[in-house]
HTML snippet that shows the backbone in 3Dmol.js (N, CA, C, O; Angstrom):
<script src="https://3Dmol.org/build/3Dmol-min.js"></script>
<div id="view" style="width:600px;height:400px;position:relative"></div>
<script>
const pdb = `
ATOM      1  N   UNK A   1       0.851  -1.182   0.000  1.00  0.00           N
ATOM      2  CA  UNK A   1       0.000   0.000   0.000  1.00  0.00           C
ATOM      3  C   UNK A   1       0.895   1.243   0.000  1.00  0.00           C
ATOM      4  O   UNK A   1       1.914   1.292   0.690  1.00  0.00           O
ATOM      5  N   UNK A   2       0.511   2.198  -0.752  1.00  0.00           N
ATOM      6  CA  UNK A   2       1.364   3.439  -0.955  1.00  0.00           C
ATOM      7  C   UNK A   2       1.533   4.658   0.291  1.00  0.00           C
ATOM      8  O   UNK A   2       0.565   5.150   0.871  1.00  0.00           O
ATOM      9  N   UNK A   3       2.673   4.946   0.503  1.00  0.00           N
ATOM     10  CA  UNK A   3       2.610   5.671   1.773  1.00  0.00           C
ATOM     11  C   UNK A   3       1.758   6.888   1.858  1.00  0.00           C
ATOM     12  O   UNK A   3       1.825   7.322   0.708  1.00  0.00           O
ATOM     13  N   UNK A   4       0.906   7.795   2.618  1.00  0.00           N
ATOM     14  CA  UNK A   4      -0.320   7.697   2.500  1.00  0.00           C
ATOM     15  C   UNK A   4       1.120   9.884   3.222  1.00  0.00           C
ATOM     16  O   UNK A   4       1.685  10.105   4.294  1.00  0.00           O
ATOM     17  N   UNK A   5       1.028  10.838   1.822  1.00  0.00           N
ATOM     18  CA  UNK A   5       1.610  11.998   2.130  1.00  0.00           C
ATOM     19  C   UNK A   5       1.254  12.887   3.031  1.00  0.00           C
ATOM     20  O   UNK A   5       0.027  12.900   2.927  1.00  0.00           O
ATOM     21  N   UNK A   6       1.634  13.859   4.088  1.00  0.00           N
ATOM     22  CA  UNK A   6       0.908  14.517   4.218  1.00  0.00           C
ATOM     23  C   UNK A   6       1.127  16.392   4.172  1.00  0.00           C
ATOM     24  O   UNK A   6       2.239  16.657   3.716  1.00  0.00           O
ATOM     25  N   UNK A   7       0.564  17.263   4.429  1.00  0.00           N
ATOM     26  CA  UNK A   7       0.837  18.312   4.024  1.00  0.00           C
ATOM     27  C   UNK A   7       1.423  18.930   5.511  1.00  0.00           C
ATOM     28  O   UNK A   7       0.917  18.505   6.549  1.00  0.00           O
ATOM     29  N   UNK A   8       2.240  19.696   5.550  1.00  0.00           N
ATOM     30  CA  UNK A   8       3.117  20.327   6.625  1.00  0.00           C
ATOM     31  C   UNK A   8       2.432  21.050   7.463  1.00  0.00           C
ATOM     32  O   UNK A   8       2.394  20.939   8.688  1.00  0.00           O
ATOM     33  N   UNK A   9       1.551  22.257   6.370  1.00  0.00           N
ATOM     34  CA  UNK A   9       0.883  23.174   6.883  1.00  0.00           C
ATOM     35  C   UNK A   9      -0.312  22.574   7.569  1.00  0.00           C
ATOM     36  O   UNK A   9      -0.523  22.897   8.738  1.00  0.00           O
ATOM     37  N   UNK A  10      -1.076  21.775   6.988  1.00  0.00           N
ATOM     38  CA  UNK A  10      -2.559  21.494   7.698  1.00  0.00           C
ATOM     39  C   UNK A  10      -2.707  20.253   7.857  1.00  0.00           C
ATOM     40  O   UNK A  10      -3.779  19.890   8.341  1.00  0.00           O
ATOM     41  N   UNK A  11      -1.667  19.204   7.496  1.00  0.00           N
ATOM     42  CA  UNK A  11      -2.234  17.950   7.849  1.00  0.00           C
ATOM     43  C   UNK A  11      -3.079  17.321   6.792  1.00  0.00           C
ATOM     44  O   UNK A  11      -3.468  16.154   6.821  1.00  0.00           O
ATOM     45  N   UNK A  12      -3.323  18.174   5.880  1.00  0.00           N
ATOM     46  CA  UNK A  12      -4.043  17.222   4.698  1.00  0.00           C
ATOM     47  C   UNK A  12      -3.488  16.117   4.083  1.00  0.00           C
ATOM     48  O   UNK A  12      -2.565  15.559   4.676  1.00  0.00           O
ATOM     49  N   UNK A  13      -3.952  15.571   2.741  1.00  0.00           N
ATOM     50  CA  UNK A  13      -3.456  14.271   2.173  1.00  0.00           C
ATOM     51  C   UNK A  13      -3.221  15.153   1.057  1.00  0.00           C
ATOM     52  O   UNK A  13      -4.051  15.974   0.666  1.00  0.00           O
ATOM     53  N   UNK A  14      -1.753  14.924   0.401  1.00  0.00           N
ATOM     54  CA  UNK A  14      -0.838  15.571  -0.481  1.00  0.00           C
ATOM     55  C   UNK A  14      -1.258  14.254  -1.733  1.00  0.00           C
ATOM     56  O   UNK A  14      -1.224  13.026  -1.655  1.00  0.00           O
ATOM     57  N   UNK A  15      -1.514  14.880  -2.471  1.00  0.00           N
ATOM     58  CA  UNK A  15      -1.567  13.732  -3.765  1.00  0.00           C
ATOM     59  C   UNK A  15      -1.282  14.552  -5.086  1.00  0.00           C
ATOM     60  O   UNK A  15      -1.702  15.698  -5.249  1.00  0.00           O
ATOM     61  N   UNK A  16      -0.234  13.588  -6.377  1.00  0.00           N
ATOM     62  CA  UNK A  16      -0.593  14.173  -7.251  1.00  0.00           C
ATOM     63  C   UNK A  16      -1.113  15.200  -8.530  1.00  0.00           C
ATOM     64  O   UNK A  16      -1.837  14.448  -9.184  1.00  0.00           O
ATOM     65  N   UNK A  17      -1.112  16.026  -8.953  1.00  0.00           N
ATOM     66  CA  UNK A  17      -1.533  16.814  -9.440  1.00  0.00           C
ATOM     67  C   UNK A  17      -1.415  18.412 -10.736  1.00  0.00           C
ATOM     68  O   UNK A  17      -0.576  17.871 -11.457  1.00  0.00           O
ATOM     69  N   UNK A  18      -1.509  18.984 -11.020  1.00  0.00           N
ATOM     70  CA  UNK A  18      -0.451  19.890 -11.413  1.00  0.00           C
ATOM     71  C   UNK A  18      -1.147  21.651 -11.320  1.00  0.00           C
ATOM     72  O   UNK A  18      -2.335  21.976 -11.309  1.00  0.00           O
ATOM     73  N   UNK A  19       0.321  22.715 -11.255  1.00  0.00           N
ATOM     74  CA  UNK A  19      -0.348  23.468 -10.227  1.00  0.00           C
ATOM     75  C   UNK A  19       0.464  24.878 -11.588  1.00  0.00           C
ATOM     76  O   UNK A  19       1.234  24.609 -12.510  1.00  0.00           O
ATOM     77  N   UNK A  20      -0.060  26.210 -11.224  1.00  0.00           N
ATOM     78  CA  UNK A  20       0.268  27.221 -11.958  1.00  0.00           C
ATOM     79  C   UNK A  20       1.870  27.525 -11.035  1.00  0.00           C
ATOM     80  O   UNK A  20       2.177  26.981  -9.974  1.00  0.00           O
ATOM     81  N   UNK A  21       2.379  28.140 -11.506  1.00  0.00           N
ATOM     82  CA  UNK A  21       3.495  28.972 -10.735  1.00  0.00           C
ATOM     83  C   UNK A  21       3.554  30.735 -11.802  1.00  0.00           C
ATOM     84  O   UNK A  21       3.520  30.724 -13.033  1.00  0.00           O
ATOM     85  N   UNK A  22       3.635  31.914 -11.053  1.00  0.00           N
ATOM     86  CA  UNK A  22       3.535  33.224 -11.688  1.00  0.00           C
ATOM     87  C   UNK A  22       5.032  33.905 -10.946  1.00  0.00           C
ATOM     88  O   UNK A  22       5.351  34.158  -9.784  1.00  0.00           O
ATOM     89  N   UNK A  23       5.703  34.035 -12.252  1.00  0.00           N
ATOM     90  CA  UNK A  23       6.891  34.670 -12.037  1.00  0.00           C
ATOM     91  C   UNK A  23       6.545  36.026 -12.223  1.00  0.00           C
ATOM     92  O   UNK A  23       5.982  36.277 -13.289  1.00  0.00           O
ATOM     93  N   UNK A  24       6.783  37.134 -11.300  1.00  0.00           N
ATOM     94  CA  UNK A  24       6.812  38.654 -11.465  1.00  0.00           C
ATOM     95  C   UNK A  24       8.253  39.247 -11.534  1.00  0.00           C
ATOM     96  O   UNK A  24       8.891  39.613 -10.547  1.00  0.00           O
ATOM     97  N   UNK A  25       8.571  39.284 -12.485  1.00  0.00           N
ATOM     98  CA  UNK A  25       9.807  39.972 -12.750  1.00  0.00           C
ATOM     99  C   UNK A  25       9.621  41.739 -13.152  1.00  0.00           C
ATOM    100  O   UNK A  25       8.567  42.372 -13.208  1.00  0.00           O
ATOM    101  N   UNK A  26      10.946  42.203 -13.382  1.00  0.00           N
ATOM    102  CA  UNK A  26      10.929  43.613 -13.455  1.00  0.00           C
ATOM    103  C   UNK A  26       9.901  44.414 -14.052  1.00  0.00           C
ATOM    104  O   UNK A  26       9.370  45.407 -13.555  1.00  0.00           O
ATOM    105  N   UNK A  27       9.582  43.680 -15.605  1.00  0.00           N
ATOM    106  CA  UNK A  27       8.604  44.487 -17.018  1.00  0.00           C
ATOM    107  C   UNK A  27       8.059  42.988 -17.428  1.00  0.00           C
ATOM    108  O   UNK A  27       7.438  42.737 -18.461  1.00  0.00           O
ATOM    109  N   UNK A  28       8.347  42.228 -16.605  1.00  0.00           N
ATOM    110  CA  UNK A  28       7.278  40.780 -17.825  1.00  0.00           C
ATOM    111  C   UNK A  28       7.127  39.735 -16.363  1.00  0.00           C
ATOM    112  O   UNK A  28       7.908  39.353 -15.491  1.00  0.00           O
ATOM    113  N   UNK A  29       5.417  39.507 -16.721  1.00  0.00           N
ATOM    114  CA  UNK A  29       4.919  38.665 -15.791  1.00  0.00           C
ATOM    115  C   UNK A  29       4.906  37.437 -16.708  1.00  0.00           C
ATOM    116  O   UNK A  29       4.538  37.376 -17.882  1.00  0.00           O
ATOM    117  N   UNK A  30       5.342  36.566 -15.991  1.00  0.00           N
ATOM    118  CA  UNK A  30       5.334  35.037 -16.437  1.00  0.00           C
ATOM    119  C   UNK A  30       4.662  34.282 -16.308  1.00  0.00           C
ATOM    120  O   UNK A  30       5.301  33.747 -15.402  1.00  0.00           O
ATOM    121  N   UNK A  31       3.415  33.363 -16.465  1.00  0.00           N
ATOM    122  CA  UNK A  31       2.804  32.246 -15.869  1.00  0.00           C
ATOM    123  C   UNK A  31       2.877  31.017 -16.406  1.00  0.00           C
ATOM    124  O   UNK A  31       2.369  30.809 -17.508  1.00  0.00           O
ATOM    125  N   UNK A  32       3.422  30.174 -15.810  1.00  0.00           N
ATOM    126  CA  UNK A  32       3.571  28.685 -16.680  1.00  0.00           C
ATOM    127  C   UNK A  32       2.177  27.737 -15.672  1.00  0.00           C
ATOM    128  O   UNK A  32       1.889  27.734 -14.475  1.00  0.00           O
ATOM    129  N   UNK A  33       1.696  27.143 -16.689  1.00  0.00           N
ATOM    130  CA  UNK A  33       0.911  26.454 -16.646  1.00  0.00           C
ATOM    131  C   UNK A  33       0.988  24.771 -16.569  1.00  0.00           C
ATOM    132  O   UNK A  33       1.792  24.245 -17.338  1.00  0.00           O
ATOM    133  N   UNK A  34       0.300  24.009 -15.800  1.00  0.00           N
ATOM    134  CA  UNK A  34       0.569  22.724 -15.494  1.00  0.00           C
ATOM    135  C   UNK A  34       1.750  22.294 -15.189  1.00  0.00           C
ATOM    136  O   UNK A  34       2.282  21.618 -16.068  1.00  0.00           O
ATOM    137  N   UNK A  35       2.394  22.476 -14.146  1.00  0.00           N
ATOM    138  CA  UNK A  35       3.565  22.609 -13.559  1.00  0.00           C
ATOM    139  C   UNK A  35       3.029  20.819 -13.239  1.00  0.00           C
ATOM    140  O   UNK A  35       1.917  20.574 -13.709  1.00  0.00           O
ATOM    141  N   UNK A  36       3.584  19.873 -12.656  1.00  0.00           N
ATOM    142  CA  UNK A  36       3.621  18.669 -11.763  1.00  0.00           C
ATOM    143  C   UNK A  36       3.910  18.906 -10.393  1.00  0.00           C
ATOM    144  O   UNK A  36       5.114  18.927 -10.136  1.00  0.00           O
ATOM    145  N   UNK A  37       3.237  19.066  -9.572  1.00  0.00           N
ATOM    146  CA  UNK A  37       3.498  19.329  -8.146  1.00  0.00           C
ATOM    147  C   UNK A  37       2.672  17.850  -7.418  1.00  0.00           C
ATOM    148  O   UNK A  37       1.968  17.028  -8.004  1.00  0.00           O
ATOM    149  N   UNK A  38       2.988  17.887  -6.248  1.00  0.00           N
ATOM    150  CA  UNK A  38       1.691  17.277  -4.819  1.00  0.00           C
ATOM    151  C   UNK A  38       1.287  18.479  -4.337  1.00  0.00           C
ATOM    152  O   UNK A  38       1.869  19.510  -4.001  1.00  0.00           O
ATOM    153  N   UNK A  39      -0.203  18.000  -4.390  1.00  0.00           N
ATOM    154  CA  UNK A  39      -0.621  19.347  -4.062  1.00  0.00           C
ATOM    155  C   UNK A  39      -1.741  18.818  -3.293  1.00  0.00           C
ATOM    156  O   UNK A  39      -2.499  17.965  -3.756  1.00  0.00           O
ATOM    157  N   UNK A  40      -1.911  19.563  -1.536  1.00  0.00           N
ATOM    158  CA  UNK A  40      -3.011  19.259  -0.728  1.00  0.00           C
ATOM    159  C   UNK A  40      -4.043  18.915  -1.028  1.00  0.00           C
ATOM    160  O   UNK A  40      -4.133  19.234  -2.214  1.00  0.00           O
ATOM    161  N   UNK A  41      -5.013  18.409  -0.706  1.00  0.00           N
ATOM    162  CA  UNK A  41      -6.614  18.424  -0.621  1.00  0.00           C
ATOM    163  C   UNK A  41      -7.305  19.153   0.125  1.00  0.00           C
ATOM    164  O   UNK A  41      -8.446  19.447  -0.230  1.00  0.00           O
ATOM    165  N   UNK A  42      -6.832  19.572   1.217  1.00  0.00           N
ATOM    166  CA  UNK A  42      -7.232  20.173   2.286  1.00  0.00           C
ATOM    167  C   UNK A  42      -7.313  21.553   2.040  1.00  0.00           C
ATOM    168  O   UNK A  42      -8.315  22.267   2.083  1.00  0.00           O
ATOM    169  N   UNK A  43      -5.399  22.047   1.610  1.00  0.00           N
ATOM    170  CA  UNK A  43      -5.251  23.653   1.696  1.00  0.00           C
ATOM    171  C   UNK A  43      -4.665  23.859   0.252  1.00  0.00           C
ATOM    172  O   UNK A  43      -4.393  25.050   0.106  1.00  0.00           O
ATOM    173  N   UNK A  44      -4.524  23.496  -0.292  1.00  0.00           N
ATOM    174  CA  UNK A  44      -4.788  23.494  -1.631  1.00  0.00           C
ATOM    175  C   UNK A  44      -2.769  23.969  -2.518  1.00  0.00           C
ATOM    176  O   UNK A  44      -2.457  24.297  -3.663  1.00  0.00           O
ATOM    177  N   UNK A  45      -1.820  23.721  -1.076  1.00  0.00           N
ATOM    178  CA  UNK A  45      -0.228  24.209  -1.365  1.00  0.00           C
ATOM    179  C   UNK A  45      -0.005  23.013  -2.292  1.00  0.00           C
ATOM    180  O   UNK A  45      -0.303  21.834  -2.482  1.00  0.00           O
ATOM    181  N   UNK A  46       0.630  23.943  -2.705  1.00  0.00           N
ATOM    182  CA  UNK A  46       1.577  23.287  -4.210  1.00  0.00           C
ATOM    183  C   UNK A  46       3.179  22.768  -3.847  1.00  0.00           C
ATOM    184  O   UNK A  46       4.056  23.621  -3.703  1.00  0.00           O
ATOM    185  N   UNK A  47       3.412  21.675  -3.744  1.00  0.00           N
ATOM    186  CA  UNK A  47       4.810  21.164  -3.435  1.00  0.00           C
ATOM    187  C   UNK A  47       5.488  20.390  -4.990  1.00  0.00           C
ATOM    188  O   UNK A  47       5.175  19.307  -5.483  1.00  0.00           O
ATOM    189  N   UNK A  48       6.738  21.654  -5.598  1.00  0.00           N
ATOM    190  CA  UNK A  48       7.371  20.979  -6.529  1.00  0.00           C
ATOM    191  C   UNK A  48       8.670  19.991  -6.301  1.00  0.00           C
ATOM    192  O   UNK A  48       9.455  20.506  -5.506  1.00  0.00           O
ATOM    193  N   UNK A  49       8.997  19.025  -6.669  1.00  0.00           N
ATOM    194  CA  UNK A  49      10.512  18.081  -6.849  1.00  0.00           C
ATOM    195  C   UNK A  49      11.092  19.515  -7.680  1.00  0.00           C
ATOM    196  O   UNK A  49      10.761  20.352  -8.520  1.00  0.00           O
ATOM    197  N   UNK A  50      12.097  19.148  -6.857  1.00  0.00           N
ATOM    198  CA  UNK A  50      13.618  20.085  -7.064  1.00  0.00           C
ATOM    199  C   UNK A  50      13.865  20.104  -8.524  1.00  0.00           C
ATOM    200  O   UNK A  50      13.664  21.184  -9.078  1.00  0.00           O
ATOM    201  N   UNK A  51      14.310  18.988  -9.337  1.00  0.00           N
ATOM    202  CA  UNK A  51      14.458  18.951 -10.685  1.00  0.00           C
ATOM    203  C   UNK A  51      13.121  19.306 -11.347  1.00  0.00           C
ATOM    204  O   UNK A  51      13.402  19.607 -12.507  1.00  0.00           O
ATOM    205  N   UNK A  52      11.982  19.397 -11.182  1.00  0.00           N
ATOM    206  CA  UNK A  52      11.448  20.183 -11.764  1.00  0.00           C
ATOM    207  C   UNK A  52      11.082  21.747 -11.850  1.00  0.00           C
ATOM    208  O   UNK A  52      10.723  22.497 -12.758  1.00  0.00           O
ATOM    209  N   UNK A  53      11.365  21.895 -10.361  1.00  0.00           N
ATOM    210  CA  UNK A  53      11.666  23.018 -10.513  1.00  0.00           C
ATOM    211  C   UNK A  53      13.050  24.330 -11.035  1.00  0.00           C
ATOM    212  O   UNK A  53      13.133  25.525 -11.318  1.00  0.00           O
ATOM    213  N   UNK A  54      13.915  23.130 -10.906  1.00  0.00           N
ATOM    214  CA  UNK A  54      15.371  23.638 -11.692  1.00  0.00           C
ATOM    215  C   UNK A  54      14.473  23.474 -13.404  1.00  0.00           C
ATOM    216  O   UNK A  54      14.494  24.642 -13.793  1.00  0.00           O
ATOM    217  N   UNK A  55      13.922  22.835 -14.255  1.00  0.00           N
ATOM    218  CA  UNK A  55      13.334  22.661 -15.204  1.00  0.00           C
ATOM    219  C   UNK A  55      12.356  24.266 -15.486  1.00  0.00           C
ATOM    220  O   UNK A  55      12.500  24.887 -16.540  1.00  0.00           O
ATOM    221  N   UNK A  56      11.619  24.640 -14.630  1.00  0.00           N
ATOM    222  CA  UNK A  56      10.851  25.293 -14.840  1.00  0.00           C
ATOM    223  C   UNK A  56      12.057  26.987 -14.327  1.00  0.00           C
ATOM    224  O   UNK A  56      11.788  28.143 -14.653  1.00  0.00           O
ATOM    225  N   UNK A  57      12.701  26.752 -13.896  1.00  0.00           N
ATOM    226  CA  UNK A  57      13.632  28.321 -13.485  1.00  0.00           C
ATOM    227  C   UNK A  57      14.196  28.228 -14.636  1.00  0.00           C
ATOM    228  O   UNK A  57      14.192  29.372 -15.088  1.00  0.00           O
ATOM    229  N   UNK A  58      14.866  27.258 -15.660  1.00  0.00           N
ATOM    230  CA  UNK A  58      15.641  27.430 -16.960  1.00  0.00           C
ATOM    231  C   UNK A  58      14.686  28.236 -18.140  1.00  0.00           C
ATOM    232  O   UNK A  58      14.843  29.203 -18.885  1.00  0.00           O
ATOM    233  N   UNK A  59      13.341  27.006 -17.781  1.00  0.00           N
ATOM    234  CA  UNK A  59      12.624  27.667 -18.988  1.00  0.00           C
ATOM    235  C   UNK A  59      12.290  29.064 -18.884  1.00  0.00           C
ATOM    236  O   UNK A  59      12.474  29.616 -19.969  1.00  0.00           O
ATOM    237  N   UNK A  60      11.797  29.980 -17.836  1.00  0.00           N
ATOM    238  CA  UNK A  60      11.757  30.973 -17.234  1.00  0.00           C
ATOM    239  C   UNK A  60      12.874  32.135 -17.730  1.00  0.00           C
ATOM    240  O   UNK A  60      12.669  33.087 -18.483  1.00  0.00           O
ATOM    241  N   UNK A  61      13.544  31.923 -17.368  1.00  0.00           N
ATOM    242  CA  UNK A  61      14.923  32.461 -17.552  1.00  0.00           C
ATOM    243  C   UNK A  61      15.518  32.488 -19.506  1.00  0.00           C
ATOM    244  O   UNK A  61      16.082  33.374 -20.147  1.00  0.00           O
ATOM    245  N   UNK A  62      15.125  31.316 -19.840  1.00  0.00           N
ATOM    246  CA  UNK A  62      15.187  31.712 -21.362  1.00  0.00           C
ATOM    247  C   UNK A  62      14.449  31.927 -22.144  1.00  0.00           C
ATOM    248  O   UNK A  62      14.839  31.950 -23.311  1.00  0.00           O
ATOM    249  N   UNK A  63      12.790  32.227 -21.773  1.00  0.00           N
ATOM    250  CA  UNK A  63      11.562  32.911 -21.747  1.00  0.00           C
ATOM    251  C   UNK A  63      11.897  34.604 -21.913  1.00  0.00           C
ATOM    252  O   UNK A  63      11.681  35.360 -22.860  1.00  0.00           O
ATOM    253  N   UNK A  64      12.639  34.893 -20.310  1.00  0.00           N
ATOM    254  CA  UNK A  64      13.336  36.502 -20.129  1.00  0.00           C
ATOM    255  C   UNK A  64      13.881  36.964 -21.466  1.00  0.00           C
ATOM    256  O   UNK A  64      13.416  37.652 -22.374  1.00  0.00           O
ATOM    257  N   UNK A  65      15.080  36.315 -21.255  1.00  0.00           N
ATOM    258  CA  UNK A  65      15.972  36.475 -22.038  1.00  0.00           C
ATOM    259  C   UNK A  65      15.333  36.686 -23.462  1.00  0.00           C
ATOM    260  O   UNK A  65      15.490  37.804 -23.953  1.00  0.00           O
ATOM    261  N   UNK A  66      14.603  35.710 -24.213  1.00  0.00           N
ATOM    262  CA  UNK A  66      14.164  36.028 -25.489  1.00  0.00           C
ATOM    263  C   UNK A  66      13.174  37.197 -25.561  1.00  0.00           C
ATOM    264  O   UNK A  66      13.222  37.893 -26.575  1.00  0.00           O
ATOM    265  N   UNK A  67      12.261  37.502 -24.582  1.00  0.00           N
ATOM    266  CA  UNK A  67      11.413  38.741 -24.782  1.00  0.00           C
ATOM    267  C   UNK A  67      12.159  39.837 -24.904  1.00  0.00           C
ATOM    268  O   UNK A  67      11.721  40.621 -25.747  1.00  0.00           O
ATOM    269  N   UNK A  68      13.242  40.205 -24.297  1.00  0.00           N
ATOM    270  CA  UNK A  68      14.139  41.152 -23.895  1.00  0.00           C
ATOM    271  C   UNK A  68      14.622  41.464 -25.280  1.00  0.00           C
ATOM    272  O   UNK A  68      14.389  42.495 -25.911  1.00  0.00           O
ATOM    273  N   UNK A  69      15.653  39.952 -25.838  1.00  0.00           N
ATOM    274  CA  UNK A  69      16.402  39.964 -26.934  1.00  0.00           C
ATOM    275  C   UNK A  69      15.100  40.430 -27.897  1.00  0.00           C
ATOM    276  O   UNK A  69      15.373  41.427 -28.566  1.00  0.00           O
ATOM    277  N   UNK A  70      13.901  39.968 -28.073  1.00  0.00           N
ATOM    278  CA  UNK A  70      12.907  40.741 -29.046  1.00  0.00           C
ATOM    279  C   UNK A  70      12.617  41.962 -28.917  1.00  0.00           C
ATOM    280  O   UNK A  70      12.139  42.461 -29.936  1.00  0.00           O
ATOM    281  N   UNK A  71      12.745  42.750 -27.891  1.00  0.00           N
ATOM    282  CA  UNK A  71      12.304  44.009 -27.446  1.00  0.00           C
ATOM    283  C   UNK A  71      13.237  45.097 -27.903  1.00  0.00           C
ATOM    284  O   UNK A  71      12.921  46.139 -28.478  1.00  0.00           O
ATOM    285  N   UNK A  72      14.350  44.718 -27.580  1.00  0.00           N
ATOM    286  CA  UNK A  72      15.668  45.005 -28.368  1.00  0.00           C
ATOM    287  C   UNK A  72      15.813  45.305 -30.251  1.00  0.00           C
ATOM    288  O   UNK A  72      16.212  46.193 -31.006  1.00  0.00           O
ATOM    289  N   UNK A  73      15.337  44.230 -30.314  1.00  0.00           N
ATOM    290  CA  UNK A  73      15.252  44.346 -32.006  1.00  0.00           C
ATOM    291  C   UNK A  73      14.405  45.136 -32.690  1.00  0.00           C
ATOM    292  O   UNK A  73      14.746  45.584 -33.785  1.00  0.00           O
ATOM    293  N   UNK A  74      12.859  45.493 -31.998  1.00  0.00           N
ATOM    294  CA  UNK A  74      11.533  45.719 -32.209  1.00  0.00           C
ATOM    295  C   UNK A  74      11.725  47.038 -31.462  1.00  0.00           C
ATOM    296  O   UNK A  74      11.066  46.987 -30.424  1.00  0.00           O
ATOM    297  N   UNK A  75      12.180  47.854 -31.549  1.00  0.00           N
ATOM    298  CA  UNK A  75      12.357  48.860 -30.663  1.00  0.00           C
ATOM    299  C   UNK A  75      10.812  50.108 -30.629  1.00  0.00           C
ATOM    300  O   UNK A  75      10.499  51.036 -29.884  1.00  0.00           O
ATOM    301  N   UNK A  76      10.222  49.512 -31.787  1.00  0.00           N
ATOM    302  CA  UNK A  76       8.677  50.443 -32.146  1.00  0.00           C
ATOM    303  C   UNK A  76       7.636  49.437 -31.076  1.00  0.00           C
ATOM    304  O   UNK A  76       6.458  49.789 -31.133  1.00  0.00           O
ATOM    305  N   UNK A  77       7.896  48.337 -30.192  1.00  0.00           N
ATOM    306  CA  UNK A  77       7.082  47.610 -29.395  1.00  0.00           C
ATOM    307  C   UNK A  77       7.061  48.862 -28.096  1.00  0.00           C
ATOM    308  O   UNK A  77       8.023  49.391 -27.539  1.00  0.00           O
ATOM    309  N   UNK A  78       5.458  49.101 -27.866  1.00  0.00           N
ATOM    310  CA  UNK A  78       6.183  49.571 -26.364  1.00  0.00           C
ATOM    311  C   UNK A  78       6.474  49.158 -25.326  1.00  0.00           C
ATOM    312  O   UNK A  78       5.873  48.208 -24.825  1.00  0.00           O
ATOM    313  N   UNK A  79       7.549  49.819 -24.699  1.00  0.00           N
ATOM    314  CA  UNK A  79       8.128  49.671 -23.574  1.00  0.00           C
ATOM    315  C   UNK A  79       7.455  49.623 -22.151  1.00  0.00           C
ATOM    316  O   UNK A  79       7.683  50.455 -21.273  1.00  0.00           O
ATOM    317  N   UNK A  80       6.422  48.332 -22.001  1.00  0.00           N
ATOM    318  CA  UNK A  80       5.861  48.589 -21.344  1.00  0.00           C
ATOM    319  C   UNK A  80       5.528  47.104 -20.210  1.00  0.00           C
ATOM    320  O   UNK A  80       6.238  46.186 -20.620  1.00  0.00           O
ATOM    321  N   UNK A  81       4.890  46.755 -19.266  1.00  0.00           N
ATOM    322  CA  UNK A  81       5.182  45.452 -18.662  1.00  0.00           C
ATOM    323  C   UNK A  81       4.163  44.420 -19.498  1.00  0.00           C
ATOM    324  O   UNK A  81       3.053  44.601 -20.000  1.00  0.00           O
ATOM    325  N   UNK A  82       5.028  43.281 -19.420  1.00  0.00           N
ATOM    326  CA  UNK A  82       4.601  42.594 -20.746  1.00  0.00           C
ATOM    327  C   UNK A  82       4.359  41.150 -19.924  1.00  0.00           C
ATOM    328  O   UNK A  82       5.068  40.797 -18.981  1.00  0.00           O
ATOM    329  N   UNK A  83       3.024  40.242 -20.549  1.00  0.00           N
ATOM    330  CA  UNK A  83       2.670  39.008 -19.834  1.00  0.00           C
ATOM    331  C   UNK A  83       3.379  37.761 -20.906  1.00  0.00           C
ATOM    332  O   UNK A  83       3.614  37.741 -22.114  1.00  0.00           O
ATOM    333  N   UNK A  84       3.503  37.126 -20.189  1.00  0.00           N
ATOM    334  CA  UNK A  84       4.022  35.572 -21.199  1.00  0.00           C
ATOM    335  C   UNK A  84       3.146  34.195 -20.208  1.00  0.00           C
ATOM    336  O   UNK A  84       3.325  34.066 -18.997  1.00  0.00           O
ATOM    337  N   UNK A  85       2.494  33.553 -20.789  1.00  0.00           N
ATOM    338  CA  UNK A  85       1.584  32.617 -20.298  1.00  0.00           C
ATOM    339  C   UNK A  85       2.834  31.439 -21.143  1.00  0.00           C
ATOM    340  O   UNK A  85       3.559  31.742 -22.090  1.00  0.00           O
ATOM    341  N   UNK A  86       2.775  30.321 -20.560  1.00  0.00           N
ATOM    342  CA  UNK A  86       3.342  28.535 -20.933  1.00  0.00           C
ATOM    343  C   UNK A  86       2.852  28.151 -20.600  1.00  0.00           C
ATOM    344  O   UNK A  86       2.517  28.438 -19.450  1.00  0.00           O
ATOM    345  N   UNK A  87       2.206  26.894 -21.415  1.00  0.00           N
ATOM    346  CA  UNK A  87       1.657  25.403 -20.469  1.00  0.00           C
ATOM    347  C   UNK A  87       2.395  24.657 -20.752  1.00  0.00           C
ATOM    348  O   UNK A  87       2.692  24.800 -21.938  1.00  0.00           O
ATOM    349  N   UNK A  88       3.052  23.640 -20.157  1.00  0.00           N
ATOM    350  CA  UNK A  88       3.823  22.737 -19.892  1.00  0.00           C
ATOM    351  C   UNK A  88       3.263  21.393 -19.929  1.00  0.00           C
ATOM    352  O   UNK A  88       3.974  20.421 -19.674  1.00  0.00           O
TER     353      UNK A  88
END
`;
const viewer = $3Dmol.createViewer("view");
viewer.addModel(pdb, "pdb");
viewer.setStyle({}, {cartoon: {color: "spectrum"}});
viewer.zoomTo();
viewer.render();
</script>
C-alpha cells in the first residue's frame, strides 16, 4: 500500500496533481501552466521536486531572455510590462 503523504501546513493528504506557478519579474509577468506538483486536498499548497523546478527556473529564464532579446530588435514595441503565459 502506498505511503499515504501529508501536508506540513494542515495535515491534509498531499496527492498528485499539477499546479500554476507566476513569475513577477521587473517588465514581464510570467505564468507557466501545469507545472507537476503534490498538491493538498485540504489547503490546496503546491509542493514541486527540485528537478522540476530547476526545469521550470531554466525555462523561465530563457523565456526573459528572449522577450528582452525581441524588445531590443523591435524597438517600435512599447516599452511597457509585458505578460508571457506557458503550459507545460
Amino acid at each position: 500500500m502506498p505511503k499515504i503523504r501529508r501536508c506540513p501546513e494542515c495535515n491534509g493528504i498531499v496527492k498528485p496533481g499539477k499546479t500554476e506557478l507566476v513569475y513577477e519579474l521587473e517588465k514581464i509577468s510570467i505564468t507557466v501552466k501545469n507545472v507537476p506538483a503534490n498538491i493538498c486536498t485540504k489547503c490546496n499548497r503546491s509542493f514541486i521536486d527540485g528537478h522540476i523546478a530547476e526545469d521550470v527556473n531554466r525555462l523561465v529564464n530563457r523565456v526573459t531572455e528572449d522577450v528582452n532579446s525581441f524588445s531590443k530588435t523591435h524597438p517600435q514595441i512599447e516599452e511597457r510590462h509585458r505578460e508571457v503565459a506557458i503550459a507545460v
